[in-house]
C-alpha positions, -999 to +999 in steps of 0.1 A: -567-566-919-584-598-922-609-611-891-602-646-888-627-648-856-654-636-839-651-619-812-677-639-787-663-656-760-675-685-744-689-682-706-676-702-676-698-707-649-680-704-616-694-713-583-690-685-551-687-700-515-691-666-498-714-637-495-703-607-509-690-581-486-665-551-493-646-558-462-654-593-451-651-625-466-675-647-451-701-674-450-726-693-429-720-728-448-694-750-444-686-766-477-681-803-473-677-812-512-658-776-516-635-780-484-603-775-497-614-745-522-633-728-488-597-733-471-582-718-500-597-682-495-592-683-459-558-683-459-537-666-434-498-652-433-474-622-423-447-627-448-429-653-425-452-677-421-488-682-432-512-714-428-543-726-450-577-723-434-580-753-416-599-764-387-583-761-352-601-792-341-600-828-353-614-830-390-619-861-405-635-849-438-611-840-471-588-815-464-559-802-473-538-792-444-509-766-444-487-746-430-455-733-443-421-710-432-409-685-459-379-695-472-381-732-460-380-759-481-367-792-488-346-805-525-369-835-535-351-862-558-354-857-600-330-882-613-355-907-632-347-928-663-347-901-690-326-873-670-300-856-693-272-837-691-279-797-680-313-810-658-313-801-622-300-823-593-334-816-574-368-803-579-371-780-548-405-778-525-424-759-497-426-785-470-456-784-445-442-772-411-453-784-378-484-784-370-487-756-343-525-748-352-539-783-337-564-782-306-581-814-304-614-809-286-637-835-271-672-835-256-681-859-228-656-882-251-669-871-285-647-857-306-657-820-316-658-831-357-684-811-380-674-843-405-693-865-381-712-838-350-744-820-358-743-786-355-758-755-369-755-716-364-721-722-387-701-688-397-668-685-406-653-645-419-613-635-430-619-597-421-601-582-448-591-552-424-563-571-409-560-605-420-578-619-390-598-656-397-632-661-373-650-692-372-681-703-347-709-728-345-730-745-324-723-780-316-747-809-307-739-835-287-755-868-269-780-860-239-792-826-251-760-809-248-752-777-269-723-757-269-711-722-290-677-729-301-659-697-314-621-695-331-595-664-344-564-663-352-544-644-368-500-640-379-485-610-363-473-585-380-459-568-349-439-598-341-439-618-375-426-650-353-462-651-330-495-668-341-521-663-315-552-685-320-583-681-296-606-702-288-639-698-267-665-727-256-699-718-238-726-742-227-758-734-240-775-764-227-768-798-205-735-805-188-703-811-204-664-824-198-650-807-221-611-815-230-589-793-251-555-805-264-533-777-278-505-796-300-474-788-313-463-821-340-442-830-366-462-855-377-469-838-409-463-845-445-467-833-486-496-845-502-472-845-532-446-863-516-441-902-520-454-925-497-462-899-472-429-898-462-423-869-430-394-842-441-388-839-405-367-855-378-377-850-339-345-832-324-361-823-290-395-819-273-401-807-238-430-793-216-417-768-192-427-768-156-444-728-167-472-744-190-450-740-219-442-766-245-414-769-272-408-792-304-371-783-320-369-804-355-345-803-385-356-813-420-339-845-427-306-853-448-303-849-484-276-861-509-277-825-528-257-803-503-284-777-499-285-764-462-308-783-435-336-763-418-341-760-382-371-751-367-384-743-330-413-739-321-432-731-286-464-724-270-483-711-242-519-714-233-533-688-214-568-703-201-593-679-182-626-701-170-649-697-137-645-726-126-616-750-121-597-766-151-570-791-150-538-790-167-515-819-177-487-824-204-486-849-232-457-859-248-458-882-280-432-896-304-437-863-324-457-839-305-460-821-274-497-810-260-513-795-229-545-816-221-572-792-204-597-806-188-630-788-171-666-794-165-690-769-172-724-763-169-752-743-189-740-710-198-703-717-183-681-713-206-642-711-209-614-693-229-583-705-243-554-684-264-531-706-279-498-680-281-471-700-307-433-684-313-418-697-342-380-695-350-359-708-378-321-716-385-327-689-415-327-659-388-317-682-354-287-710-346-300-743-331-284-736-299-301-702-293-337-711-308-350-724-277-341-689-261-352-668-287-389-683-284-390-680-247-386-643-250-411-634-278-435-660-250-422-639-222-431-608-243-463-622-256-479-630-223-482-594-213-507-590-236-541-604-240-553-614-280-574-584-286-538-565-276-517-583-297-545-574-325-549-537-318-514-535-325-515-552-355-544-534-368-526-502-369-500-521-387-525-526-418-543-494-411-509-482-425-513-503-451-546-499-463-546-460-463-517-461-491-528-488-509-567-492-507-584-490-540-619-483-537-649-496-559-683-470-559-716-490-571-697-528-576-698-549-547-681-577-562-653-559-578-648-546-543-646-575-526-623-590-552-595-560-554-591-558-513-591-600-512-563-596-539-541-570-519-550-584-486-536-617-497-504-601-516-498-583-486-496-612-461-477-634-486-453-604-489-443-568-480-402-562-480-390-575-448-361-595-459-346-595-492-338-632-488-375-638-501-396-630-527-432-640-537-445-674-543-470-685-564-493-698-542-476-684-512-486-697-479-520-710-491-509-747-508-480-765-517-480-763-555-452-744-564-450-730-530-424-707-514-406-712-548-395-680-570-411-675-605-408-645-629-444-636-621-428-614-597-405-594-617-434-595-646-461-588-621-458-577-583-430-550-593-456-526-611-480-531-584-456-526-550-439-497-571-469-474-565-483-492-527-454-497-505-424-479-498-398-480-528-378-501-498-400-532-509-396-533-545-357-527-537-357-562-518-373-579-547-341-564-564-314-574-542-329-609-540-322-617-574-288-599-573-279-622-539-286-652-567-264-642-596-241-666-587-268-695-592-276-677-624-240-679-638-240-716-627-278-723-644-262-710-676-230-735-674-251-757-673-265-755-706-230-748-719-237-710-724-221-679-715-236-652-691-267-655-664-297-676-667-321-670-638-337-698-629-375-709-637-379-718-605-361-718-570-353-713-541-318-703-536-308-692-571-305-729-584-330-739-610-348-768-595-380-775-618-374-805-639-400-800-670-372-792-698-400-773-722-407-747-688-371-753-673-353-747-702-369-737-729-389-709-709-358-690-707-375-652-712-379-651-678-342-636-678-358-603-697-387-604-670-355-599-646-340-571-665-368-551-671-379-550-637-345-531-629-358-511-655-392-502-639-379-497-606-355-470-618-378-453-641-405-453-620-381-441-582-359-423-604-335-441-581-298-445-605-282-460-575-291-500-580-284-499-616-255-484-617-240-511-593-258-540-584-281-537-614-256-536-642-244-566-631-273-581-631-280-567-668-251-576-681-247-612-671-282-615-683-269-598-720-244-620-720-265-648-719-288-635-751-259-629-771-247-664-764-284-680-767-288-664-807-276-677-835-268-663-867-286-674-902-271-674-932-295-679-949-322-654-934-291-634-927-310-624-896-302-634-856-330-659-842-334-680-811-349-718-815-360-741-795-380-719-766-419-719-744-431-683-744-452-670-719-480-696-734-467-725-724-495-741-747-468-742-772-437-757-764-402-761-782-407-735-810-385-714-831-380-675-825-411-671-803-415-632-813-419-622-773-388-641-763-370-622-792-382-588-786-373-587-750-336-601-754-329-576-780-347-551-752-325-560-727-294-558-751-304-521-754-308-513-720-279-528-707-258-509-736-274-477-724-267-484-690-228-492-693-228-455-704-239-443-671-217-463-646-186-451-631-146-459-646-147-485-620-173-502-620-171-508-658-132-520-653-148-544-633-174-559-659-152-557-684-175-553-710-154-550-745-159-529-776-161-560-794-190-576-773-208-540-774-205-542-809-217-580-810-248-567-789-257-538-813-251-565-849-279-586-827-300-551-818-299-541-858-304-578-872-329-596-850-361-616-867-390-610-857-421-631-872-452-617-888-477-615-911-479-586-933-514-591-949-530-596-914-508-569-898-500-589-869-467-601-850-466-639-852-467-654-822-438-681-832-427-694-866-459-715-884-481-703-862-506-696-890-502-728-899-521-747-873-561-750-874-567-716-864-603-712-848-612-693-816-614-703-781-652-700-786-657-732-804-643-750-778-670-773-761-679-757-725-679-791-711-640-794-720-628-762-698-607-759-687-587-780-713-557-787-691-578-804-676-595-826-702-577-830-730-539-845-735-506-826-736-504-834-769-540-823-782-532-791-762-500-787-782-513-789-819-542-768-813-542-732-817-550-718-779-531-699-763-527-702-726-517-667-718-509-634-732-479-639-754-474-614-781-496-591-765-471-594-729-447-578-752-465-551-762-476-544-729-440-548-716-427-523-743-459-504-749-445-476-756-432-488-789-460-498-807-490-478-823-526-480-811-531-498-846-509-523-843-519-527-807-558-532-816-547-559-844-528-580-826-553-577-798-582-585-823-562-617-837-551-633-804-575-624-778-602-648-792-575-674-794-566-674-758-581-694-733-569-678-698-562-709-679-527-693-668-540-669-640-518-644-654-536-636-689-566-615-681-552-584-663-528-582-696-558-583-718-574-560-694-551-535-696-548-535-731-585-540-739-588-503-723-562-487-739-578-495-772-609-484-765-626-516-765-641-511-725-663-536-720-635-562-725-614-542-703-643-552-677-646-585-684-610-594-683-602-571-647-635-592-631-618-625-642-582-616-630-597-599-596-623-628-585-602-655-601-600-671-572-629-658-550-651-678-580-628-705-590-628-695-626-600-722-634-613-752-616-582-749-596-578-727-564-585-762-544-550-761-541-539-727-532-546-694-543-531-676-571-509-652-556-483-634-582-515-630-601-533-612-573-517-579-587-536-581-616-566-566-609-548-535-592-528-532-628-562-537-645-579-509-628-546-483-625-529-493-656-563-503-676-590-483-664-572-452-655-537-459-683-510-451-659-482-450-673-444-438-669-418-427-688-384-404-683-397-397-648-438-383-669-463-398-647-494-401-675-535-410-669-556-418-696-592-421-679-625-441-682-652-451-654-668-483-662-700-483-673-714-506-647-696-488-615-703-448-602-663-445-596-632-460-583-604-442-561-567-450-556-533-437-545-501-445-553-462-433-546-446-410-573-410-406-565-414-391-533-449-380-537-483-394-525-507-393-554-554-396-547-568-400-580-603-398-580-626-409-611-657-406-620-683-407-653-683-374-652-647-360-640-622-366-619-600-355-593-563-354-587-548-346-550-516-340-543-513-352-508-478-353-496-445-343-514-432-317-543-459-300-566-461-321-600-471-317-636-491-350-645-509-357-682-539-368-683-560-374-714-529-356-729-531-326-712-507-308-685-521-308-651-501-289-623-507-307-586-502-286-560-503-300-520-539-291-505-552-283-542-573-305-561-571-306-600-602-314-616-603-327-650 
């Protein structure tokens, strides 16, 4: 093999906002020029709704605020000048919900603003335990007054409709009027959107004669057809104080509000939980929303904040005890694995299969709420071996409740069979870039081959063999009518596609795309021999098409390069100016964000793990040598600014021995966010990538794989840490793999005795034994 690079990489210096904790993330400086970044990583959800980590007072610095309902959003307009046939009526977005998180406080008529107020004492923590955000400081006001303000909130994961926010003010010094004004508005809007324009229309707000206060709205009209959202919400404000407080209701053109009013005195102090239901025309009619929140209020007032959050700790005490992955002499790795799952977790975890996992979930607007193959390609591995098989089953039955949209993507383009969208959020594609939307069309093997993983990995026949096939076989369909057939090469090829690196767009018979359509084709062959007389009456698959699939199987190209030994990552790819990501000028990284679309086109970088996301997909099929060379060759070409890229390179980096990389890469994918290594978490976190440094350490660090129902370890300890522990579900079992420099331990902890391989070897777990290797 010929080295065309060196295998240096270029560092990136990344800033950290907060201490490093295993548990906590936390810090006692409020970022003024990194705002939006510190809101970022104090993001907050329960899989229903989640909310950036904004101020509950007034703020009048930058800031991005947000707060956003799973599975609401709103079709935005993408008809401009140059639209063509087969593009998408609308390009579909996450719309920021009513403010319900608003309590405008004011001392002796100051606003309480730490844009504009001195204060100091400033400390602000997400316990990573149970999701719960804390903030405090100590303001300073005019005449010598001080007070301690302290906030927490948290989502319920008890009653996913309920955020309770608490608020406490105590006098340290001087006399003060204090006024608190918990809101409810729709006066809220996209940053993205034009003009500023307000996706909501006021249907009806009201302040009950019980202190409680309602705002009902529906997002307004669109020309597409796509359902209208309605949403309810309503509060209550329990205030405890020792002395007396005064209460009046505010109502605006798009808000409601309590107004509290009370004078206090040095160390006087008064309490405020702000108790919010929230219900949706996804779960609730119109007519019965109102209702619906007055209960969970009714409910909710019986308990105090700390009540509501015992309750919800156990919930994540659950949690946590199947799916903690423990760090031993690595602070920082830590931190970054539990802020991954912590964040996964409230972004997602099964309840309804009408949703699935957003890219930035409930921590920006960027792609928010919207569905992506990172899920398929991504979360499934992870959520296979934490949660219940229950979750990973949703994730399958959500894209098998959009297999209509599927069909209808593909007619669009004039081709036969399902095409699962890009992006979207009811099955319809509704991204508008034609090199993503519809050229990045191996998505639809991301699809399949999650089917695939669930069933190998649950041993679980029964979604394939209905649901499943369907799925599998519309998607065949689709590849079969996608090829074409050369004469000249005599050989099936597919033109005109993006890859996973999107750093190349338009090319001819990417060799990841190909590889996974002529995967899928397999599968779904093997597959039809499996299902019942019925069910394969009703797909109707013919010997003819069977034998079209298999001529496509048998005759596929696939690009490479014989004298280098590599798989070519499109065709001509050897003929750009081929130098590694190395020689790239530090000051120009991120380069999607300093050089033009076209400059980024006709180099050689790779965003993200292409080739090599096929041989991790299909690992099995390749040798450790070809793995290493086509490791060796692309690695120092990629450039990682697609937040999905290291924890492939990670993985693979391990399983060819090359372990220092393997650290690297799982320290870039697990802190990618936490340290900003993009330049670009201002915006949201990266969520679907947030699995990555779980597959990093379990598939990387300690090679799990599986295959035919063989659950197989091959085992290394990272140089710089004493050990790492994790557990994981194995079809009906719960697995505690223990590992160390020197050994490590395998417990069998609930479920039938099983034979594992690790290093190679047979090792027999047995319940209350542990296996030492």
């Amino acid at each position: 093999m010929i080295n065309l690079f060196s295998n240096k990489r270029s560092s990136i210096m990344t800033k950290r906002l907060f201490q490093i904790d295993p548990w906590v993330i936390k810090t006692n400086e409020l970022a003024i020029a990194d705002k939006r970044l510190q809101e970022s990583m104090t993001s907050i959800g329960n899989g229903y709704m989640g909310m950036r980590g904004n101020f509950e007072e007034h703020y009048s610095g930058d800031t991005l605020k947000g707060l956003y309902l799973a599975g609401v959003w709103f079709p935005d307009k993408t008809r401009v000048g140059w639209w063509k046939n087969g593009y998408p009526k609308y390009f579909g977005k996450a719309i920021n919900s009513p403010d319900f998180l608003s309590i405008p406080i004011s001392v002796n008529g100051e606003d309480v603003d730490l844009a504009r107020i001195g204060y100091s004492d400033f400390q602000l923590s997400l316990d990573m335990h149970n999701g719960v955000l804390r903030r405090s400081f100590v303001g300073e006001f005019a005449q010598d007054v001080q007070i301690k303000f302290e906030f927490a909130r948290f989502m319920s994961n008890v009653t996913q409709q309920l955020g309770l926010i608490s608020v406490k003010a105590t006098v340290l010094s001087g006399q003060a009027k204090l006024v608190f004004q918990p809101s409810i508005s729709s006066d809220v809007h996209n940053e993205d959107a034009n003009y500023e324009e307000n996706f909501w229309e006021l249907k009806a707000h009201s302040a009950q004669s019980d202190n409680r206060y309602s705002l009902t709205v529906e997002t307004k009209s669109n020309p597409f057809g796509t359902p209208r959202f309605t949403v309810t919400e309503e509060m209550q404000n329990i205030v405890a104080s020792s002395v007396e407080i005064q209460r009046e209701a505010v109502l605006t053109d798009q808000a409601v509000a309590e107004k509290i009013t009370v004078d206090l005195a040095a160390n006087q102090s008064i309490s405020l939980d702000k108790q919010v239901a929230v219900v949706t025309s996804r779960d609730v009619a119109e007519a019965q929303q109102i209702a619906d929140a007055t209960q969970i209020l009714d409910e909710s007032k019986k308990l105090s904040f700390e009540d509501h959050l015992q309750a919800h700790n156990q919930i994540w005490q659950q949690r946590w005890a199947q799916s903690d992955v423990q760090i031993d002499g690595d602070p920082a790795a830590q931190q970054g694995i539990r802020f991954n799952i912590l964040q996964l977790f409230m972004t997602y975890y099964g309840e309804d299969s009408r949703l699935n996992v957003g890219p930035k979930g409930f921590t920006g607007e960027k792609y928010g709420g919207a569905t992506y193959w990172d899920t398929e390609a991504y979360i499934v591995p992870m959520y296979l071996a934490v949660t219940k098989p229950e979750v990973n089953r949703q994730l399958l039955e959500y894209r098998y409740r959009q297999l209509p949209g599927a069909f209808h993507n593909a007619r669009q383009q004039g081709l036969k069979g399902a095409l699962y969208p890009m992006v979207t959020f009811d099955g319809i594609e509704c991204h508008n870039e034609w090199e993503i939307t519809f050229e990045e069309i191996h998505r639809n093997s991301a699809i399949a081959h999650a089917i695939y993983d669930y069933t190998d990995y649950t041993g679980d026949m029964s979604y394939v063999l209905n649901h499943g096939i369907e799925v599998l076989v519309g998607i065949a369909r689709f590849w079969a009518d996608r090829v074409h057939f050369s004469q000249h090469a005599q050989k099936y090829m597919i033109h005109g596609v993006t890859g996973p690196n999107e750093y190349e767009n338009n090319v001819n018979n990417n060799w990841y795309t190909n590889q996974m359509a002529v995967w899928v084709l397999k599968y779904t062959l093997e597959i039809l021999q499996q299902v019942s007389t019925e069910k394969a009456q009703d797909l109707a698959v013919t010997d003819d098409e069977k034998a079209h699939w298999q001529d496509i199987i048998e005759r596929m190209y696939f690009p490479e390069d014989k004298k280098l030994g590599i798989f070519l990552q499109q065709d001509d790819f050897l003929d750009k100016d081929l130098r590694p990501a190395s020689s790239i000028d530090p000051k120009e990284r991120p380069i999607n964000q300093h050089w033009s679309w076209d400059k980024i086109l006709r180099s050689p970088f790779i965003k993200q793990a292409d080739v090599l996301q096929g041989i991790y997909f299909l690992n099995d099929q390749f040798t450790l040598e070809q793995k290493k060379r086509n490791f060796d060759f692309y690695e120092p070409l990629t450039v990682h600014e697609s937040s999905l890229s290291a924890c492939i390179h990670s993985i693979l980096a391990a399983e060819i021995g090359e372990e220092e990389k393997a650290v690297d890469f799982y320290e870039r994918t697990a802190r990618l966010d936490l340290d900003n290594y993009n330049n670009d978490s201002d915006d949201g976190l990266h969520i679907t990538s947030m699995s990555g440094g779980w597959l990093a350490i379990v598939q990387g660090f300690a090679g799990m794989r599986h295959q035919n129902g063989q659950l197989a370890f091959k085992l290394f300890c990272p140089k710089k840490w004493q050990g790492y522990a994790f557990k994981i579900n194995f079809r009906g079992r719960l697995l505690s793999v223990k590992v160390r420099h020197d050994q490590s331990e395998f417990s069998l902890l609930a479920g039938d005795d099983l034979t594992v391989k690790v290093n190679g070897e047979a090792v027999e777990l047995q319940a209350g034994k542990v296996a030492t290797v």
